[in-house]
N, C-alpha and C positions, 0 to 999 in steps of 0.2 A: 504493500500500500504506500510506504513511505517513496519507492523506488518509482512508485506513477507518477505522485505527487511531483516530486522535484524533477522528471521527465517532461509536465505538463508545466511546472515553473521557467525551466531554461528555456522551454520552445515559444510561451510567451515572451520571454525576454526576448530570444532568437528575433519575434514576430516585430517586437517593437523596435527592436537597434536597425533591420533593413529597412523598417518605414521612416524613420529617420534620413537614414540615408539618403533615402529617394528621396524626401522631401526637397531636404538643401540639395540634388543633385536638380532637380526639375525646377526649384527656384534660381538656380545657378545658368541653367542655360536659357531659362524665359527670358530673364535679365539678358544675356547675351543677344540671343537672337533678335530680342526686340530692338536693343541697340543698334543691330548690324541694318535691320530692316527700316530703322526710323530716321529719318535725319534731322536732326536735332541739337544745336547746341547745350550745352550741359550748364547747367546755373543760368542759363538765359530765364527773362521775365515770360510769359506767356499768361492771355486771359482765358480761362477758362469756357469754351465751346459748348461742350456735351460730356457728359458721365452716361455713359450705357452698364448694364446690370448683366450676366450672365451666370451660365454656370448651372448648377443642381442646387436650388435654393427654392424655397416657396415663397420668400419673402418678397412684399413690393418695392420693386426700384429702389421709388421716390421715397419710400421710406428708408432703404437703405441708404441714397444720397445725404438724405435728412439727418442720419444716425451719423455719418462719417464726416457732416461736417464739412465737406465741400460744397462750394456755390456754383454756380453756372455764372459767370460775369467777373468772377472777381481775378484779379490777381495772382498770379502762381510761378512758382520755381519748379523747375524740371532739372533733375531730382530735388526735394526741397521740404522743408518743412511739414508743411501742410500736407503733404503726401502722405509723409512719413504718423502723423498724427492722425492723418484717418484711418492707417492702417492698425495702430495701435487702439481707437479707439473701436474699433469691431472689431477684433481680438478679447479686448477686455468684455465685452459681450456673452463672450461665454457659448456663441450659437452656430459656430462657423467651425468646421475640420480643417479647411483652408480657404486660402486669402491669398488670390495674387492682384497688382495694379499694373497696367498696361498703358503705354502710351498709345495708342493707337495710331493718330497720324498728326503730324501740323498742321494747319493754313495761314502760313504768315505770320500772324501774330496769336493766333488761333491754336488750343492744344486740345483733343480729344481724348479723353481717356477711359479705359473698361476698367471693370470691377470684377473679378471670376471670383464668384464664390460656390462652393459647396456644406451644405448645411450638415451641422452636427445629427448623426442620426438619432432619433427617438427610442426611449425604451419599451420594448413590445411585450416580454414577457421572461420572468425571473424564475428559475428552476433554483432551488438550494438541496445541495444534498450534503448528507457527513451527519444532519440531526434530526431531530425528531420532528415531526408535523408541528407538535405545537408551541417551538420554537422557531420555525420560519416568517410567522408574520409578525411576529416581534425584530427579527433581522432585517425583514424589509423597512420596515417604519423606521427604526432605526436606521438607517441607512438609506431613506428617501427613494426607493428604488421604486415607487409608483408610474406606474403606466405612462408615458408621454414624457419623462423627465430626458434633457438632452444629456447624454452619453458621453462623456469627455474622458479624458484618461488619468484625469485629476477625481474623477469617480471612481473610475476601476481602481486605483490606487487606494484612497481612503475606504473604499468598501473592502477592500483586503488586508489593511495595515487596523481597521477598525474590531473584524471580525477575530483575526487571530489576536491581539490585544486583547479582547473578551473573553476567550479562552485561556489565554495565559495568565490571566487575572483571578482565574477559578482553580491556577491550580497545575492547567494544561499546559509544562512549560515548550514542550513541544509543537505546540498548535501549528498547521500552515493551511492557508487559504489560496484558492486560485480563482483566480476570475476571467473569463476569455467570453468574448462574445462573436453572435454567429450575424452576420448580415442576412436580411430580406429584401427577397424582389419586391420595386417601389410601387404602391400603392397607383390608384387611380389618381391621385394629385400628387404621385409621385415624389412624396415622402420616404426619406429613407429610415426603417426601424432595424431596429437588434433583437434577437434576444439574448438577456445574459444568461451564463452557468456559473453557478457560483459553490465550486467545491471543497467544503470542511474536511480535514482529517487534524480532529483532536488530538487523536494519540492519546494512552495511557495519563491519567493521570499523577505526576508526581511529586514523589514525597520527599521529604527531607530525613535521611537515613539518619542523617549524624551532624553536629557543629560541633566542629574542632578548633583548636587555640594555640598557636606558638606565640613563644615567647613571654607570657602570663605567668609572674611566680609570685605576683603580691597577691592577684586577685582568684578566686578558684573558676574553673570552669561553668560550676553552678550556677554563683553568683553571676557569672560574664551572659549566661543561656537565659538568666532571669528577667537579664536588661534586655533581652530584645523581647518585647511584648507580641509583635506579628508575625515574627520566624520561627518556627519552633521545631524540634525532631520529633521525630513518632517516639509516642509515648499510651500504649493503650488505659490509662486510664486519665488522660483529658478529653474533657466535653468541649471545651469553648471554644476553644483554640485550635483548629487540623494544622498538620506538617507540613502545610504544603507552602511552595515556593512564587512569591510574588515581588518582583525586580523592585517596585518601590517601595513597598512594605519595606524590604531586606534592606537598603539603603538608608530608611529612616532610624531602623536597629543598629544601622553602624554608628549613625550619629548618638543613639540615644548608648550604648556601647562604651563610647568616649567618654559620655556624661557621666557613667557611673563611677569611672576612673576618677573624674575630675571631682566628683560628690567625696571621695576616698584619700582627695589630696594630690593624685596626681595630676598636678596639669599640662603636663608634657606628653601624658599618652599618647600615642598615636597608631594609627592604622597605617602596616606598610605595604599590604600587599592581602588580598585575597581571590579565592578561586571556586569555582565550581566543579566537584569532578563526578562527573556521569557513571555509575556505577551498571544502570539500566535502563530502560526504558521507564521504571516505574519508578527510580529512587534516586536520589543524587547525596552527595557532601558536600557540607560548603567547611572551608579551611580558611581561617583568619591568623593570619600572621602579624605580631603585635609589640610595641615598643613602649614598654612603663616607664619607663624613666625615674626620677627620683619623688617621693614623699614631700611636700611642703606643709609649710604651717602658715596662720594666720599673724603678721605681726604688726605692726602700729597702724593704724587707721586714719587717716585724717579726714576731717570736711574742709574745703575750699570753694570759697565764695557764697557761700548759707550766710543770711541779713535775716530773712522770716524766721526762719526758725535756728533753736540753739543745737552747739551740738551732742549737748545730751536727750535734745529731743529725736534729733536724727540716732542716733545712736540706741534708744529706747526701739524702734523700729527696726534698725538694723541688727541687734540682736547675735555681734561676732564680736567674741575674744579674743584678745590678742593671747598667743601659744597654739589656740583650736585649729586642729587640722584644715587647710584649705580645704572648702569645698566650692567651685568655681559656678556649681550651679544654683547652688543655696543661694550663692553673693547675687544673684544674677536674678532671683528668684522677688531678692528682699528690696535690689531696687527697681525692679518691673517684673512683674509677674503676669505674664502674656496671656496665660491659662486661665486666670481668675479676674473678671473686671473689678470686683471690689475688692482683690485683695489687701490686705496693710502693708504696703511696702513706700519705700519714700514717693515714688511716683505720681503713687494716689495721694499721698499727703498734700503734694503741692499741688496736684488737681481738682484736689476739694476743697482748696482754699484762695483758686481763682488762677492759679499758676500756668495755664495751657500752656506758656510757650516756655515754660521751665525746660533745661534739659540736665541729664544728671549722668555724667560718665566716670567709670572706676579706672584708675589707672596705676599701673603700679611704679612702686616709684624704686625698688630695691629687692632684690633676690638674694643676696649674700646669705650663706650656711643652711639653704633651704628655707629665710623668713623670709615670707613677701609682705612686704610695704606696702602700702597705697595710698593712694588720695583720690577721694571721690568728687569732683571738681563740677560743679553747682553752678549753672547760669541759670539764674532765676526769671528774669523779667521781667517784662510788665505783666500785674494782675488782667486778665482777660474778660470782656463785660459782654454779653450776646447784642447784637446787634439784629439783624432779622430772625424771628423763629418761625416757622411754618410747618405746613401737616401738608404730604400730599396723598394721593390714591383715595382717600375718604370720597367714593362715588355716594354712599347711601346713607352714612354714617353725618350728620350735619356737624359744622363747624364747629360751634360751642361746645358739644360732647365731649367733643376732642380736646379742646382750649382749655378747659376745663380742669385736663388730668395731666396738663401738661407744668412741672416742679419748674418748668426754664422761661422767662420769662424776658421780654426785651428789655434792657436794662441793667438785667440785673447780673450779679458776678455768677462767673463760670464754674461750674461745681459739676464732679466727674459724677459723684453720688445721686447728684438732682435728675441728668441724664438717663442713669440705669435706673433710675424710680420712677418716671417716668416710662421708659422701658416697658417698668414689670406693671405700671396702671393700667396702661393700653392693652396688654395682653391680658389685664384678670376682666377686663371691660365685657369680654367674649365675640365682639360686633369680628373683630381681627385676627388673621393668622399668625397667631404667636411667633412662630419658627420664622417669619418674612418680613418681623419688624426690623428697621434700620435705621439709626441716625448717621442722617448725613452731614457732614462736619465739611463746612466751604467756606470760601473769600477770608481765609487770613490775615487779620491784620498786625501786624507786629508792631508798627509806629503808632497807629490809634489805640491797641489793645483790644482790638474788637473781633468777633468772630460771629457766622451765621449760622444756623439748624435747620436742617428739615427734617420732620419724621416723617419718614416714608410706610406706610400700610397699603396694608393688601386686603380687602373685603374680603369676610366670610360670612357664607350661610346661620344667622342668628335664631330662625325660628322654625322652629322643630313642629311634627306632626305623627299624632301616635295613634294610628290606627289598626287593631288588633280584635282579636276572636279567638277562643278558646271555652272549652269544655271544666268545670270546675263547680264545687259547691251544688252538684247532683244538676246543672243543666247548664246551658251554651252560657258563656261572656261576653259582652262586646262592647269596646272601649271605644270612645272617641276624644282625642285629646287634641287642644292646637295651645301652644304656645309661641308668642311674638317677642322675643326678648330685645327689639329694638323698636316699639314703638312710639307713635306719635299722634298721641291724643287730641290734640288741639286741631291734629288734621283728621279728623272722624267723618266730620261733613264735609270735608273738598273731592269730589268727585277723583280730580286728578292727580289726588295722593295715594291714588289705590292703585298700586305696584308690585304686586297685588294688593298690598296691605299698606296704609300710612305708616310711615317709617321713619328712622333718624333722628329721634329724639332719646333713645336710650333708655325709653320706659318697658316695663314688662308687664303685662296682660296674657293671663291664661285661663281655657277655658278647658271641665273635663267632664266627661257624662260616662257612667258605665252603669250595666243594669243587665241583669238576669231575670230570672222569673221569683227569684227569693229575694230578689235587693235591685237598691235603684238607686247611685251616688252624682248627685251636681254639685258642680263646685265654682268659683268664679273668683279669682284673685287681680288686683292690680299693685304696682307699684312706681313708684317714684323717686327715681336716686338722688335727685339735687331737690328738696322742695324749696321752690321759690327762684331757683339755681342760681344761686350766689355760695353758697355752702353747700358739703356734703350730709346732708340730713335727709336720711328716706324714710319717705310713708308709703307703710302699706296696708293694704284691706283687703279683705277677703267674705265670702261669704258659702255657706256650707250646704244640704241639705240630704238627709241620707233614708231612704226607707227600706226597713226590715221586714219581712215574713216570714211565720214560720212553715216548715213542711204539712202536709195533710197524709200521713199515711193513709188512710184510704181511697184517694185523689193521686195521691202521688204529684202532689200539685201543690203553689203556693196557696196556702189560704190567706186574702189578702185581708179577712176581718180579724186577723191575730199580725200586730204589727206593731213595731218598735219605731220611732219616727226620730230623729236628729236634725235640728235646724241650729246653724254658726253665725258667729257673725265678729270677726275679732278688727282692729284697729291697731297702727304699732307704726312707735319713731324709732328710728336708730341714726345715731348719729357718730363721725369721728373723731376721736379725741384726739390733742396737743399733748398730753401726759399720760402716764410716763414716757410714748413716743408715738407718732400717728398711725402707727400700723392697729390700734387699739380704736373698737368701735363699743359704744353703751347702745343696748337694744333694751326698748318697755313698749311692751302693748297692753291691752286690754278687751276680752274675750269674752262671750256669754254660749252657753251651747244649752238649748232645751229639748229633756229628754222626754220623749213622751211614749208611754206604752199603753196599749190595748190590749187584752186579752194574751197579753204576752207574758206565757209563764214556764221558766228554764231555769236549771242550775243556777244561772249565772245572780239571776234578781226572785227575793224572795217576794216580790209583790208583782202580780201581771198587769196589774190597773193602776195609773198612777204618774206623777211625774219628776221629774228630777229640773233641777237649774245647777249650771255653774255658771260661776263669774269667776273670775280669772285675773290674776296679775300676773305678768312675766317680765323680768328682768333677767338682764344676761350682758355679759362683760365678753367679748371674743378679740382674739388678737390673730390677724392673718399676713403671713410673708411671705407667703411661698411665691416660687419663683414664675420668672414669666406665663408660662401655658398652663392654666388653668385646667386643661383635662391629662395631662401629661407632664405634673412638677418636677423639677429636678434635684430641689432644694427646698429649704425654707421649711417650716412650720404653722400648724394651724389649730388654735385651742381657743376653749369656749367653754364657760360654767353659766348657768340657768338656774333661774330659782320660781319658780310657778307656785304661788300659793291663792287663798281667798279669802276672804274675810272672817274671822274668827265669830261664826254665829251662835255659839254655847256660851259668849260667855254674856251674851246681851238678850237671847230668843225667852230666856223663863221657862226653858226644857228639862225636866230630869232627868238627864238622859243615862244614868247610873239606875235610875227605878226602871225606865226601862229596858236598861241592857239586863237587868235582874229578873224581870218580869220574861222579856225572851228565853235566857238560860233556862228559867222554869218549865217552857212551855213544851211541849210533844209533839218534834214538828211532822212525824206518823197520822198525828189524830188531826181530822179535817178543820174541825175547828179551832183548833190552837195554830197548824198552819195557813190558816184566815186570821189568826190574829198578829201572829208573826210578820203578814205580809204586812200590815195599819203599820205595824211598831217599824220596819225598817224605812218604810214610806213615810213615815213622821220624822226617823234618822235620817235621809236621805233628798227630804225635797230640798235643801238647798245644801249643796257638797262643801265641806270644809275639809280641806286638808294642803297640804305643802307638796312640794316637789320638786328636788336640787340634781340637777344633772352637768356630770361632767366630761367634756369629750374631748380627746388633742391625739393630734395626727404630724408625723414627724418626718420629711426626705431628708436623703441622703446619698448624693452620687457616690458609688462605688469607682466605679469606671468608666469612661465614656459617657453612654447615657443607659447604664445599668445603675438603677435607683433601687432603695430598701426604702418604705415604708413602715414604720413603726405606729403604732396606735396604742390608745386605748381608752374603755369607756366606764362611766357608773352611773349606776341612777338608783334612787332612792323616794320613793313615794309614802311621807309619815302625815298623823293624825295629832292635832292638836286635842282634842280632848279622847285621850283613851277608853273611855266607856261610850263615846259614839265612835270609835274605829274608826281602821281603814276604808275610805269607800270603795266598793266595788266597782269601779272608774280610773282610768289613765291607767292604766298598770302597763307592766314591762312582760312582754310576749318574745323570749329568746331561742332562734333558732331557726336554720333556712335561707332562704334567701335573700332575706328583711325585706321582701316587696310582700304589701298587705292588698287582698282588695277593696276595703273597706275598713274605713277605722269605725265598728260598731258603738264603741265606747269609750272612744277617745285614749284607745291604747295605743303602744308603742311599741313595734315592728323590727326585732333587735337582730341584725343578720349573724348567724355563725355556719359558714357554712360545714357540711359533711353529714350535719339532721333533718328529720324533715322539718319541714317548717312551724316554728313557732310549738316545736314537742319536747322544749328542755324547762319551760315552764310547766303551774296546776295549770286545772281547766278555768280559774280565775284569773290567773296570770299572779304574776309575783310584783310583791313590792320593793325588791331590790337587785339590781343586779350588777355584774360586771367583767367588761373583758377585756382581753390581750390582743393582739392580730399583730401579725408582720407578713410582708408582699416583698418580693424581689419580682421586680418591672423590669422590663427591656423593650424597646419599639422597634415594628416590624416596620413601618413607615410612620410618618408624623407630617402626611402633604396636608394641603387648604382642602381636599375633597374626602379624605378618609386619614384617621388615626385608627394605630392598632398596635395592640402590645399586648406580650403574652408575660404570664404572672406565674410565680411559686407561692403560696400561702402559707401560714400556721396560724390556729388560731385557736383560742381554748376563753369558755366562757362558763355563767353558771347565773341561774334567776335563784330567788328564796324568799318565800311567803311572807318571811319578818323578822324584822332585826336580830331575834333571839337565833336562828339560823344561821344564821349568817359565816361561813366560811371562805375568805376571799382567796384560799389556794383549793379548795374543794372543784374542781373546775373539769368540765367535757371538751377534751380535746379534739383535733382535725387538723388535717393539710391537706393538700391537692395542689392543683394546676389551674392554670386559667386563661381566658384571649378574651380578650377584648374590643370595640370597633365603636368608634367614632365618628357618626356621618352630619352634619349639619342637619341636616331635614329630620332625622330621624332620633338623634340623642344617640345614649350611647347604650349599645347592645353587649351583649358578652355570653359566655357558658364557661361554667367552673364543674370539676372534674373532683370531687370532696371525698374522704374518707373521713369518717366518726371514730376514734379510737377506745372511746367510753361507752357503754350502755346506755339505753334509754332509760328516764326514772322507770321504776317497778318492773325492771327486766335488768338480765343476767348479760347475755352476748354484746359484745361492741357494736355500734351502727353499720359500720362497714360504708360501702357506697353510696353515694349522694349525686346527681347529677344536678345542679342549678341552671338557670336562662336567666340572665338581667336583664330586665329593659327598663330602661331609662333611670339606674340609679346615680346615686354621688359618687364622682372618680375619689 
């Protein structure tokens, strides 16, 4: 196979070096002959005649004339400029195989001249062989090779040098591609087409057998195989990393190679020489031959030319001892750290303190006995002031939205920090493609101190639609959800705000209807991120309405005269604080939800007739940094404590509620009439709910590598009664286990995901008043475009509910781990399926859970 291949390589090249030839041999005697045939003085003036058009071309004349830039009337040298410039300028066309210009004849002062051209053929049809079918039309597209594209040999080339590239990028360091094309007789408008063949031979895949090392006696081999992060040798028990060999990957390992030397002291290292030796077709060695040179240390440091700051404040940052081993890349790290934008190194110092045209270079000033000297020599500047800021790409997203989140301001001093916070606002906004934000840093001013911004965004899809069906709770579901999370209210009545939907103001409005033959939930939420928009302060409201039935065993049918009924209605400011720093938001609202039952009689509620109120306060303290992309953190942190309580009605109503918690204890709740009295007495506890409820929750990134992130969490929640002889109420409880998606919140409970259980089966059948968990995720993204994100997850997670304080065991816990993918679509929110194992029992059973499969739709990343 390989012996075809380079068979079919040389005799293309063969094919190409005689077309050459002939070309310049047929340019060479045109030129002659025409000479011989014309007579003509050379550099004489002449006014241009006629241009006539020949050749195998489809193109018009006049429009060729037009292209090349000769007149009819004007002026000309024979041979001459203008010649020479039309000829180049169809050439650069890109449409033409050749190009020759002819004088044709003189008259007098009169010069005629031809144009023979023959046009590039078209591409008629692309065979690819060497891969699999449904890898070819990925090859085409890539490679533009669509029907009618003109054929040039600056195509055939980069479709060859692109395709084997892709292949030796996976791995296949032998890859080779041929490309040859076949002419067709010319059509009725006599066109000339090709078709191409375009033949792969991968070759084995190869691996890296072994990395070797001369000349290495400080460092071991280990540690040397450690530093190259992308080269590695076979080793059967790595996942992340294959052995396979990729030219720039390898290259960057050399440098980062050096770097480890230099982290060790040595700054002399060096690379003098390495090789590849082919052991097979499937496996290679690579041999690094290496020069350590001697150990240094750290010795005197100086700052030169620092006015702003002192130098033990620089010094405070740079954070090296004089004796301490050289490390060339630490030094390098502490006064710019390229990797990290907010790193603490001097660079940001003077950045954040208006310094842009600061520069800060180390230099060494002395090597004697192996201590190196330096001086880090400080051109500070002028402080830098922004001068124009702008936003552009913002097609749907209105001005002020934007203005709004933006820390930089005209005016005001240059701060590196204000920027990346800015940054990360825009991206938690959601309107924009996280990964596509840019600040563009232009117009320099060094003598004014001035500098200009633009933040450059890229629109994304903001408003999602969730329409679904499913079987559940003994009959079909079906959801309808829409949520706008950029709209604009004020445009509700302009016809021609509806795009579909009036948009650009940055408010969210969502609407949700689901309903089976047992239940039937609407809901209707808005909000307001800037009220008033001068400050960040949002209101929102919402409003609720949920109806229950219960089953008819002999119907097998809802009975719709036994019904539980729930109507919401809550109101709520949050606003961001200044202290202790602005990443801190205070949230209070205020809530009423009325319960109403009908002939509805279950475990759950010891009265079928009757109704319930709550009134509600909720306050909540949340602090959020995480990093740019909102559905894909990379960093940063996210915590939040809630305290939900109501007004304390026992100690103002004139209730016994001790005679009748005495009075129920007595009662038989067996005998009909004592469980009719039972139902009065809890329905007298219960029509208006008193109780509290403190919940705590924070969620923690952390890049490992690249953009392989660990997620750390964890949660509590505690639902207590202010007066102990009217209890807990049978309301808001914590439901843990599953998926944490609820269809229904029948009673204002709370939907606590663990996965690996079924859902909501590590609580009673009342649900519990306490609970609390663990979780950790290892993320990695399979893509993170503006049209889909998608990242696949490892989990562990281990949680536990309990009826009541006295219970209470917070290591007593139901463990799990699995796998998980996840997807990201704008329209749609985010989807996902987790793969779960239960490693604990179900309460009142012996066996561990074992398997769990989960479906998200549409929950919190």
């Amino acid at each position: 196979m390989e012996k075809q291949v380079n068979n079919l390589a040389n005799n293309l090249l063969l094919k190409t070096y005689i077309k050459s030839l002939l070309t310049v041999f047929i340019f060479i005697t045109s030129f002659v002959v025409t000479a011989q045939k014309s007579d003509f003085n050379q550099g004489k003036k002449y006014i241009l005649e006629e241009v006539k058009v020949t050749g195998n071309t489809n193109f018009n004349p006049s429009t060729v004339i037009s292209f090349s830039r000769l007149k009819i009337g004007e002026e000309i040298v024979i041979p001459g400029e203008q010649i020479s410039n039309a000829i180049k300028k169809l050439w650069d066309s890109n449409l033409f195989s050749s190009i020759d210009v002819y004088l044709a004849k003189t008259d007098g002062e009169k010069a005629y001249l031809e144009i023979n051209l023959v046009d590039l053929p078209e591409l008629n049809k692309v065979t690819i062989k060497g891969v699999k079918k449904g890898k070819i039309d990925g090859l085409i597209t890539e490679n533009d090779l669509s029907k009618g594209t003109k054929v040039t040999e600056n195509l055939v080339t980069t479709t060859r040098n692109y395709i084997s590239n892709k292949y030796k990028k996976q791995g296949f360091l032998n890859a080779k591609t041929v490309v040859t094309t076949k002419e067709l007789s010319t059509d009725s408008i006599e066109k000339a087409r090709v078709d191409m063949l375009v033949f792969i031979d991968k070759g084995q895949k190869v691996k890296i057998a072994n990395i070797s090392f001369n000349g290495n006696e400080k460092v071991s081999d280990k540690k040397l195989r450690k530093s190259m992060k992308n080269t590695k040798q076979k080793n059967l028990f790595r996942i992340l990393k294959r052995s396979k060999y990729i030219k720039e990957d390898y290259k960057e390992d050399l440098v980062s190679l050096i770097d480890t030397y230099k982290e060790n002291g040595y700054r002399d290292a060096r690379i003098i020489g390495d090789s590849i030796v082919y052991k097979n077709d499937k496996t290679i060695s690579l041999l690094i031959d290496l020069e350590e040179g001697e150990q240094y240390k750290f010795g005197k440091i100086k700052f030169v030319g620092n006015a702003v700051f002192t130098d033990q404040q620089l010094h405070s940052i740079l954070k090296i001892q004089e004796g301490s081993t050289y490390n060339g890349v630490e030094l390098r790290k502490r006064i710019a750290d390229e990797s990290k934008p907010d790193a603490v190194d001097i660079t940001n110092l003077y950045q954040d303190n208006g310094y842009l045209f600061s520069t800060i270079n180390p230099v060494e000033t002395s090597a004697e006995g192996n201590i190196i000297d330096m001086e880090i020599r400080i051109s500070e500047g002028k402080p830098a002031y922004f001068n124009n800021v702008s936003v552009s790409g913002n097609d749907k997203t209105n001005d002020h939205v934007v203005y709004r989140e933006l820390r930089t301001k005209p005016g005001t001093l240059y701060r590196k920090s204000d920027v990346i916070r800015t940054i990360r606002e825009l991206g938690q906004l959601g309107f924009f493609d996280a990964q596509q934000l840019t600040p563009n840093m232009k117009n320099f001013n060094t003598q004014d101190g001035t500098v200009d911004i633009d933040y450059e965004v890229v629109e994304r899809g903001s408003s999602q639609i969730e329409l679904q069906g499913g079987y559940g709770g003994g009959g079909f579901i079906g959801t309808l959800g829409l949520s706008f999370n950029n709209f604009a209210i004020k445009d509700l009545f302009n016809k021609e705000a509806y795009k579909p939907i009036p948009s650009g103001d940055g408010q969210s409005l969502a609407l949700r209807l689901q309903a089976s033959q047992f239940f039937q939930t609407y809901s209707f939420s808005f909000s307001e991120p800037w009220l008033g928009g001068k400050r960040p302060v949002q209101l929102s409201t919402s409003i609720s309405h949920t109806r229950q039935f219960l089953f008819d065993p002999q119907t097998r049918r809802a009975d719709k005269d036994r019904r539980f009924n729930i109507t919401g209605v809550s109101i709520g400011i949050a606003k961001r604080l200044k202290v202790p720093d602005d990443y801190f938001t205070l949230s209070q609202s205020i809530g009423i939800q009325h319960y109403n039952l009908k002939n509805y009689n279950t475990g759950l509620f010891t009265f079928g007739d009757g109704y319930s109120n709550n009134l509600s306060y909720t306050i909540g303290l949340s602090r959020n940094n995480l990093s740019v992309d909102p559905i894909y953190p990379t960093g940063g942190s996210s915590f939040a404590i809630t305290g939900k309580l109501s007004l304390p009605y026992s100690l103002f109503n004139n209730v016994d509620y001790e005679g009748l918690k005495n009075e129920r204890d007595a009662l038989d709740p067996t005998n009909a009439d004592d469980l009719t009295r039972i139902g009065e007495i809890d329905q007298e506890r219960f029509n208006w709910l008193e109780f509290y409820k403190v919940k705590l929750k924070g969620d923690w990134y952390t890049r490992i590598w690249d953009k392989l992130v660990i997620k750390s969490g964890l949660e509590f929640g505690f639902l207590g009664a202010y007066n102990q002889d009217r209890g807990v109420i049978p309301f808001e409880r914590f439901f843990l286990g599953g998926d944490g998606l609820g269809n229904f919140a029948l009673d204002g409970r709370e939907i606590i995901q663990l996965r690996g259980y079924p859902n909501q089966a590590l609580s009673s059948q009342d649900g519990g008043s306490i609970y609390n968990k663990f979780s950790m995720e290892l993320r990695y993204p399979i893509t993170l475009g503006a049209q889909a994100k998608i990242y696949g997850l490892a989990f562990a997670e281990a949680g536990a509910s309990f009826d009541n304080f006295r219970d209470y065991d917070p290591f007593n816990l139901n463990r799990s781990a699995g796998v998980g993918l996840r997807i990201f679509m704008p329209a749609f929110g985010l989807l996902g399926i987790d793969f779960g194992y239960g490693f604990d029992a179900l309460p009142g059973q012996t066996q561990r859970n074992g398997q769990e499969i989960h479906f998200i739709i549409g929950q919190q990343f």
